[in-house]
N, C-alpha and C positions, 0 to 999 in steps of 0.2 A: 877498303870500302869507303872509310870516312871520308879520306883525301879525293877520290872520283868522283861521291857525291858534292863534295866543297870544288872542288875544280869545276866540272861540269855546272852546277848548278848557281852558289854563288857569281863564279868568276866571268862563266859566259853567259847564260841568262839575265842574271842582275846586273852585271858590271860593278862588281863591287872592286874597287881598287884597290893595290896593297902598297903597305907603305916601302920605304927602301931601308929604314932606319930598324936596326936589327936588336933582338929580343933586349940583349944584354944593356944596350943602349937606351931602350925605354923603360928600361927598369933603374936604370941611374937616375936618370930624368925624373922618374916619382919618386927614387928617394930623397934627390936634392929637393924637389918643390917639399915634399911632406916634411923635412928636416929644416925646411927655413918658415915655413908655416909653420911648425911649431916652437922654435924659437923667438917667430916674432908674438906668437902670444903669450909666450913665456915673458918676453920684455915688455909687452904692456900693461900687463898684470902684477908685472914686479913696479911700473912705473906707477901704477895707479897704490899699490903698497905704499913706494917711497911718500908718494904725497900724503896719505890715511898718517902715515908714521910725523910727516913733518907738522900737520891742520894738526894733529895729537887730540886724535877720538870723535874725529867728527863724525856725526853716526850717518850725514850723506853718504859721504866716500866712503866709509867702512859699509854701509849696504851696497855702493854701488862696485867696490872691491868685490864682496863676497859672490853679486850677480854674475858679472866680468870671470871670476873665477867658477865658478857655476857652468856657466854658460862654455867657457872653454872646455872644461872637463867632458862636457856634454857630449861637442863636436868632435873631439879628440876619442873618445871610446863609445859613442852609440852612435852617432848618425855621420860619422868617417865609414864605418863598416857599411850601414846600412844603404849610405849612397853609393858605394865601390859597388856593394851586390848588386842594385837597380840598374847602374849603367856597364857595369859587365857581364850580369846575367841574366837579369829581369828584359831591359828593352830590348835585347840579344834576342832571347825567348820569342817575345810579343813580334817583333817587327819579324821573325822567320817564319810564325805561327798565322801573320796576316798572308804573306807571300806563299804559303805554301796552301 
């Protein structure tokens, strides 16, 4: 029933296009982004260290380390989840909820 309705309803009503790039393949693709995005904030965080460590106690760059590192952690485990939910399940929702 789900597929008839998704067939019928998205595909010829709305026209909604599918892609040709296959499950497996876009799940590579968000691991590589998610795995070099957090690498690189791994390394500016570690850069902005090295420098706190070299100025030795500058209390700017040790606040502006501790933000930087704050502010990463943030992204990394509250609002990575909570943006993945909005754009996979939230506007999903809303934009089949206006059309229907």
């Amino acid at each position: 029933l789900k597929r008839t309705l998704y067939s019928n309803y998205c595909q010829l009503e709305v026209d909604v296009g599918r892609t040709t790039v296959s499950r497996a393949q876009l799940v590579l693709q968000k691991r590589i982004s998610y795995t070099i995005g957090i690498l690189y904030l791994m390394a500016s965080t570690f850069y902005i260290f090295l420098y706190a460590v070299k100025v030795q106690d500058n209390e700017v760059v040790s606040s502006v380390l501790m933000s930087v590192a704050f502010s990463d952690g943030l992204e990394v485990f509250v609002n990575g989840p909570c943006i993945m939910l909005m754009t996979a399940g939230i506007f999903p929702m809303l934009a089949v909820g206006l059309i229907g």
